[in-house]
C-alpha positions in Angstrom: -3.5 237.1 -10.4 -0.6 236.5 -12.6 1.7 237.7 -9.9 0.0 235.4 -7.1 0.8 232.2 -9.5 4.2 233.5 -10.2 4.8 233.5 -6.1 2.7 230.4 -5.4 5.2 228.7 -8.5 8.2 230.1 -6.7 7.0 228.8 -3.4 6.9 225.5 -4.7 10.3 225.5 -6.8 11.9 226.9 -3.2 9.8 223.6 -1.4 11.0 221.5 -4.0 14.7 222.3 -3.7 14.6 222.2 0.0 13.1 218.4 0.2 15.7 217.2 -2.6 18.7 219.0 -0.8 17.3 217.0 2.5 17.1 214.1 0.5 20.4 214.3 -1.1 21.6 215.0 2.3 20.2 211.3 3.7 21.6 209.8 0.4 25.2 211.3 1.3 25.3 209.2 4.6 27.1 206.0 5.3 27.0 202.6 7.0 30.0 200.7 7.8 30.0 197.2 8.8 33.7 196.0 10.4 34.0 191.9 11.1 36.3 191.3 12.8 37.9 187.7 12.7 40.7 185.3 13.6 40.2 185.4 17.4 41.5 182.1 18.9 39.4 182.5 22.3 35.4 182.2 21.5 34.4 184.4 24.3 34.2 187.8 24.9 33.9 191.1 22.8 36.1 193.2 20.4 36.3 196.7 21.6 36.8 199.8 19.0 37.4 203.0 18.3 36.6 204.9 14.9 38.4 207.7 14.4 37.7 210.5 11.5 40.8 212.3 12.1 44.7 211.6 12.6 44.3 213.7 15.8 41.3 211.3 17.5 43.1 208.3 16.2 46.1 209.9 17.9 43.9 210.2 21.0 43.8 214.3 20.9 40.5 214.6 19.9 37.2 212.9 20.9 37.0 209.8 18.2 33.7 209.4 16.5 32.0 206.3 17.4 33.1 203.3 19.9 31.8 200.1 20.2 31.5 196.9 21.3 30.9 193.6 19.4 30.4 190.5 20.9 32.7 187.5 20.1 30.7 184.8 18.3 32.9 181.8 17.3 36.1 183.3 15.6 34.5 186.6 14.8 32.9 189.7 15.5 30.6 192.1 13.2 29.2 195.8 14.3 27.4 198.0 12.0 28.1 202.2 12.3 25.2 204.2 10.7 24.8 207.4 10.0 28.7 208.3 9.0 29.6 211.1 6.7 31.6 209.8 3.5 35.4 210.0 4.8 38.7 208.9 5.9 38.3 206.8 9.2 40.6 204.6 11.7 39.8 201.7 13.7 42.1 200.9 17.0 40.6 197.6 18.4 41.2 194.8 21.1 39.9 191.3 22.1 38.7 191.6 25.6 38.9 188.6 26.4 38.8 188.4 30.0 35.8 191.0 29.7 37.0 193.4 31.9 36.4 196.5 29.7 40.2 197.1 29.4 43.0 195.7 27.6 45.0 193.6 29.8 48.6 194.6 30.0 51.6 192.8 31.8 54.2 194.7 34.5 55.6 196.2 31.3 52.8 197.9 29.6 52.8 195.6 26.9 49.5 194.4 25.5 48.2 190.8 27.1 45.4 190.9 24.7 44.7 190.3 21.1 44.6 194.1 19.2 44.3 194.6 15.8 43.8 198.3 13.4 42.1 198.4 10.2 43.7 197.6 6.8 45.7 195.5 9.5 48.3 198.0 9.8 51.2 196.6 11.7 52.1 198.2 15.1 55.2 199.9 15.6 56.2 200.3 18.8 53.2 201.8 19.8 49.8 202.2 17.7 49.8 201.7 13.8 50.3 204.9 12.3 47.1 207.1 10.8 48.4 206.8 7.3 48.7 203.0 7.3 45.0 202.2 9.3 43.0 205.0 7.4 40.7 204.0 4.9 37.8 205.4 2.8 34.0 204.9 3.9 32.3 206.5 0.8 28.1 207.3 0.9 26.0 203.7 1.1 27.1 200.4 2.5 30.7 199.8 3.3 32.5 196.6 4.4 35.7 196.6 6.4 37.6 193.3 7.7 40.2 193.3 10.8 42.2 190.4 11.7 42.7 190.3 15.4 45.7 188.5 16.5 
């Protein structure tokens, strides 16, 4: 009998560690909610990229989310769920014409508005990874782009 209660105790302690594990594992998510603002044309939608990795912000890996958000006024807001607490990348454009690309001219230069997070300046190219990445810790996070 004693040995029955110890197991049936042990049982439970073993339940009991599994549903607070799971439950620590649904508190270590995160949400991130990027706005983007400062478009000049009220029409169309901001298209994104998140990246979790210099190599799928460099495009050599698969990135972790895309999006879409639809232009309302001078801004733009999506909402990611479900990310694990890390550093992360955003490459975005306006698409304004809504064509599902950026617009380029003969040149390969960029005819729409593009922007990266922490507003990392472009050079020659992309921002780099160090100067876009930021932290998304576990909970709500808040990130703002200004698209120019």
């Amino acid at each position: 009998m004693i040995l029955r209660n110890l197991l049936v105790g042990l049982a439970g302690l073993g339940l009991g560690l599994g549903l607070t594990t799971t439950a620590a594992a649904a508190a270590e998510t995160a949400d991130l909610t990027v706005t983007f603002r400062g478009m000049t044309a009220h029409q169309g939608a901001v298209l994104f990229v998140l990246a979790d990795s210099e190599a799928s912000y460099d495009d050599k890996a698969p990135p972790r989310a895309s999006g879409m958000a639809k232009v309302s006024g001078a801004e733009a807001s999506q909402t990611l769920t479900g990310l694990a607490p890390g550093r992360y990348a955003i490459k975005a454009f306006h698409d304004v014409d809504g064509d599902g690309k950026m617009g380029t001219n003969p040149f390969g230069m960029p005819t729409e508005p593009f922007a990266f997070s922490n507003d990392a300046p472009a050079m020659m190219g992309r921002a780099p990874w160090a100067a876009a990445a930021f932290e998304v810790k576990a909970g709500r996070n808040v990130h703002q782009i200004t698209i120019d």
